[in-house]
N, C-alpha and C positions, 0 to 999 in steps of 0.2 A: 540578572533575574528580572530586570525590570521589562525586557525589552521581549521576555516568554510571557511575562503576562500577560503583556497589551496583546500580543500575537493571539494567547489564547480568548483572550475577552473580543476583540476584532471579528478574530474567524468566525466564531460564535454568533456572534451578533449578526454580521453580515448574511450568515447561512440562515439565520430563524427567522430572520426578517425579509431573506431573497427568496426562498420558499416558496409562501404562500402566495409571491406574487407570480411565479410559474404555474403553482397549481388552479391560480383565478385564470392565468392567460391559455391554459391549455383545456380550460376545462369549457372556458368562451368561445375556444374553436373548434369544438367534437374531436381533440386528438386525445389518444389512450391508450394503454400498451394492448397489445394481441397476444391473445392465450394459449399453449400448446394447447392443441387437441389429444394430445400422449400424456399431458402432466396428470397431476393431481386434481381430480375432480372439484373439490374445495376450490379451486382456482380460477373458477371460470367466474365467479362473483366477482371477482377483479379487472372482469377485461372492461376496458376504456378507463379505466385510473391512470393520469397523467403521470407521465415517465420524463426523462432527461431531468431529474432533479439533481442529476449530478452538477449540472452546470452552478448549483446555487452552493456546493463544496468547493466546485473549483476558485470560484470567484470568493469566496470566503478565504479560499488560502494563499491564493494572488497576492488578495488585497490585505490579509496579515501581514505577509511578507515584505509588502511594497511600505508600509504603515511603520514596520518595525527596519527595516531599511534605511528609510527617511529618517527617521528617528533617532539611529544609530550617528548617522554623518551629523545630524546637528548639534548632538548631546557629545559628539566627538568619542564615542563609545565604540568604534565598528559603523562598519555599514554594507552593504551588501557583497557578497564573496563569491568566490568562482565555483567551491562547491555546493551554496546553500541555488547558485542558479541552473548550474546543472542538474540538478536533484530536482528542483522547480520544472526547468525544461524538461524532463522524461515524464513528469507528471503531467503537463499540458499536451506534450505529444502523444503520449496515450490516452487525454482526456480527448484531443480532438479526432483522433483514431474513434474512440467509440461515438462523439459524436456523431460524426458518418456513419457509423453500424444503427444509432435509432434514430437518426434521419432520415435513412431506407426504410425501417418497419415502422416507422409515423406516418411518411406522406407518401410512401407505394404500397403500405398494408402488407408488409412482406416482416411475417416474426423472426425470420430468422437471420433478417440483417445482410451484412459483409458476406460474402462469401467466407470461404477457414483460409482461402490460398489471400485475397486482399487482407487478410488479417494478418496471418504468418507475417506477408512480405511487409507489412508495416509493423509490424512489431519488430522485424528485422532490422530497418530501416535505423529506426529509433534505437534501438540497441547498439549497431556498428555505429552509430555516431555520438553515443554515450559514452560505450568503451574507448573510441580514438580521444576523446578529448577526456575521460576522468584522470589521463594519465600525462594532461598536459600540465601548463600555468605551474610551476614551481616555486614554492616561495624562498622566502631568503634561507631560511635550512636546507632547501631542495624538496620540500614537502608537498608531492601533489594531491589531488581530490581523492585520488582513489591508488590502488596498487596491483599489480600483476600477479602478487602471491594471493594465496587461498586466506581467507580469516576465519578465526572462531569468535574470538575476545580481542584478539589483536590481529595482526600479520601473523600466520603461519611459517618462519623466514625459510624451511626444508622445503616449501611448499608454492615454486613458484612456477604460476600456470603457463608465463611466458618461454618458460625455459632457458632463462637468462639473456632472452631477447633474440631477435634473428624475424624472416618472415615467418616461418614457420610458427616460432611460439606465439608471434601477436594473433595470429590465426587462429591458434587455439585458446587465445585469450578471448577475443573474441568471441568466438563459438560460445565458451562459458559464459558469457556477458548476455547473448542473446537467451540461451538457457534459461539464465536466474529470470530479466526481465521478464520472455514468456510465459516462465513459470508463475510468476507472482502475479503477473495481470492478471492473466487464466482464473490461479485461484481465487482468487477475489472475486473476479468477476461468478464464477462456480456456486461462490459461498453467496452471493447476492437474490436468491430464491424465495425467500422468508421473509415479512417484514419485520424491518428492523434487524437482520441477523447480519447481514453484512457492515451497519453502519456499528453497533453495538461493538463489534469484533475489532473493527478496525480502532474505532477509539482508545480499545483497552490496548490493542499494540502500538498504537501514536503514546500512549501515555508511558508505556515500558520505554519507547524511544525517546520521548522527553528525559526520564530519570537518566538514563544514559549519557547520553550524549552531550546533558551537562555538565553531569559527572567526569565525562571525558574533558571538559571544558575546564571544569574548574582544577584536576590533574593531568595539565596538557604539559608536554614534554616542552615544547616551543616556551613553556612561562620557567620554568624548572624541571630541567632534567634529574629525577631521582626515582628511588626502586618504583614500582607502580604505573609512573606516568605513561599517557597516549598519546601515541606519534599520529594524530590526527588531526589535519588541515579544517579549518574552521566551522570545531565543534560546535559553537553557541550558534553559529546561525544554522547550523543543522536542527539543533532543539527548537530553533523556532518555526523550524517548519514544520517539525513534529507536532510541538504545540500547536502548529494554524491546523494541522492535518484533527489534531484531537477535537480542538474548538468546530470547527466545520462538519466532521462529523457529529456530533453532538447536537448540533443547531439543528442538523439536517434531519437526526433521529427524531427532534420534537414531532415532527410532522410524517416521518415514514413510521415510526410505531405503530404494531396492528393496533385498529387496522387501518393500514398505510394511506393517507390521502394524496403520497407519489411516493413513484420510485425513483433510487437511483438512476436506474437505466447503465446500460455500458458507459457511458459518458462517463458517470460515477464509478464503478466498478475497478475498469479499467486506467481511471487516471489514479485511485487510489491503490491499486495494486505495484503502477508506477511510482509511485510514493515509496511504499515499503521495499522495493528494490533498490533504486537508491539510496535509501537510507542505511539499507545494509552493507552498500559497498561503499560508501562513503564512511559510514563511520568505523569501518572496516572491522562487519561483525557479521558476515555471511552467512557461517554456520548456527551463529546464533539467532540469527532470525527465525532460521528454522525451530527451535524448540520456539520461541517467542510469538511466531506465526502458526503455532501446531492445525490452529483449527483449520486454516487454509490449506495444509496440506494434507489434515484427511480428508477433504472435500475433494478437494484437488485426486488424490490417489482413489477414493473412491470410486470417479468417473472411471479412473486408468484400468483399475481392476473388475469392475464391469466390464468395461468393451475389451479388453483382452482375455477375461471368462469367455466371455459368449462368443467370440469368435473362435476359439478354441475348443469349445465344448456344445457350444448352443446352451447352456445355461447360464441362468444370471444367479450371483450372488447375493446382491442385495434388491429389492424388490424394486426400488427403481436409484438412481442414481442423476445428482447427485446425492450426498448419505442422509444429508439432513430430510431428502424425501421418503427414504425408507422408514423413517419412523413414523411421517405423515400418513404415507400409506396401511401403517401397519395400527393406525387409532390412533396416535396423537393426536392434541388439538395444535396448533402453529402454534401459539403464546408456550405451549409448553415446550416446545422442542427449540426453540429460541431461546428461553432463559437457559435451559441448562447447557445449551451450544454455548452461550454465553458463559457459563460457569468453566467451562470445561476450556473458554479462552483465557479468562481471566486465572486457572490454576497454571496455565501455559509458559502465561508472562509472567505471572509470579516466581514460576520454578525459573524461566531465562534470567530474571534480574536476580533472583538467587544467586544462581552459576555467577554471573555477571563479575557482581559485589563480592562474591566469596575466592574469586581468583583476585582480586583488587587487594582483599585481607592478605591473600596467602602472596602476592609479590612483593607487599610491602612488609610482612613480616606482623603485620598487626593481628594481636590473638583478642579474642572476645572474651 
């Protein structure tokens, strides 16, 4: 417990305080984000508000981890583990993935960044080298970072993506491994439009993955095998990276709250949608991210089902897409379609830790 604190009070501190020394130094050099000409008219008062404030998350959640790490080997507690670095490395390599996307539209004036084929093949990239390795480093039970079956709450054991191994199955393991990643960068980065809606959001699911995963932690199979427990390789530093993810988001919020004096930028988007991929596959609760993630995936599905309307029909469904623009479009103020995008995250994660904790009752046999 002591070692999520510091994580959280660290990331925290580090992001509120790394901040506004981005937004003085980009704001000393005329750099600022570039406004779609297609968005929402509201939005053009934003253009030149200093962006890549992701870089003041990532470095919050670094340096929790590196802080709480250290901390672990001297207090002889733990100390840093193969899956809290893997989890860490997809986060940094999709943070420097988007760096390069608003390094293009900072100093060549080009909004639209990376191309989609440079993004694909790096979010590929980082993905196949996730998947190869989540399924390495065995501990003394045999317990690696991550697993080849499908998860909900646990391992799905009927449900195994490899196919009991061969090239074929790790190919299609694979495949799904780039999926989730792609997916979860995407959405985040999707939900990233609104000030403050993507940092807001993400903290409330850093925090559903704190309760977890310590939970996981403190009924780990590895301490005592009994009804209940989880076959999940090193839960606690998973929690604290959830924690640095929650604290850094938070820090970051002080300053992107409309109205926003930076953005994330993809930098942030992107490495924190990294975040919440590995966290799902690591604490082996994939399906459950998704109800715990919901808001990202209706954003996320939004886009999908606009441009598959409209290519199909020539009509659009929602008035512009992402969804959170639709209602901007349609007279919302942003503070309002932010809070309850917010409310509508936080009943998400409530109903996932729900499920969560109520299958934990029901294996262990404990009635309320």
């Amino acid at each position: 417990m002591t070692q999520i604190i510091i994580a959280g009070i660290v990331s925290f501190l580090v992001a509120i305080f790394t901040t506004p020394l981005l937004i003085r130094w980009f704001s000393s050099e005329g750099i600022g984000q570039e406004i779609r000409e297609d968005g929402p008219k509201s939005h053009l008062r934003k253009r030149g508000t200093p962006t890549m404030g992701g870089i003041a998350i990532i470095v919050g959640i670094t340096v929790a981890y590196v802080v709480c790490g250290v901390y672990g080997m001297a207090a002889g507690v733990g100390g840093f583990t193969v899956s809290g670095l893997l989890v860490l490395g997809l986060t940094l390599g999709l943070g420097a993935l988007g760096f390069a996307d608003d390094f293009i539209k900072l100093f060549k004036a080009r909004n639209l960044g990376l191309n989609k084929t440079a993004k694909l093949v790096g979010q590929l990239v980082l993905a196949v080298a996730f998947g190869i390795l989540i399924l390495q480093f065995p501990d003394e039970q045999g317990l690696t970072p991550g697993s080849t079956n499908l998860s909900f709450i646990r391992d799905i054991d009927t449900m195994d993506l490899a196919l009991g191994g061969g090239i074929l199955g790790i190919i299609i393991f694979l495949v799904f491994i780039y999926i989730l990643v792609s997916a979860w960068s995407n959405a985040v980065n999707l939900t990233d439009g609104l000030d403050g809606l993507a940092a807001g959001a993400t903290a409330l699911v850093m925090g559903a993955y704190t309760i977890i995963t310590f939970w996981q932690f403190r009924n780990s199979c590895t301490v005592n095998v009994e009804p209940g427990c989880y076959s999940v390789r090193d839960p606690l530093d998973l929690a604290v990276l959830a924690v640095a993810g929650l604290g850094a988001s938070l820090g970051f919020l002080w300053w992107n709250a409309a109205p926003a004096k930076i953005f994330m930028g993809d930098t942030g988007s992107l490495a924190l949608g990294g975040l919440v991929a590995g966290l799902s596959v690591a604490s082996r609760t994939e399906l459950l991210m998704i109800i715990i993630g919901a808001l990202f995936v209706i954003e996320a599905a939004s886009v999908v089902i606009q441009v598959a309307f409209f290519k199909t029909t020539g009509k659009r469904v929602f008035r512009m897409a992402p969804f959170h623009h639709h209602f901007e479009n349609g007279g919302w103020a942003e503070t309002t379609v932010v809070i309850r995008f917010w409310l509508i995250a936080a009943m998400a994660v409530m109903l996932g830790v729900s499920i969560f904790y109520g299958e934990w009752l029901t294996a262990t046999g404990v009635s309320l």
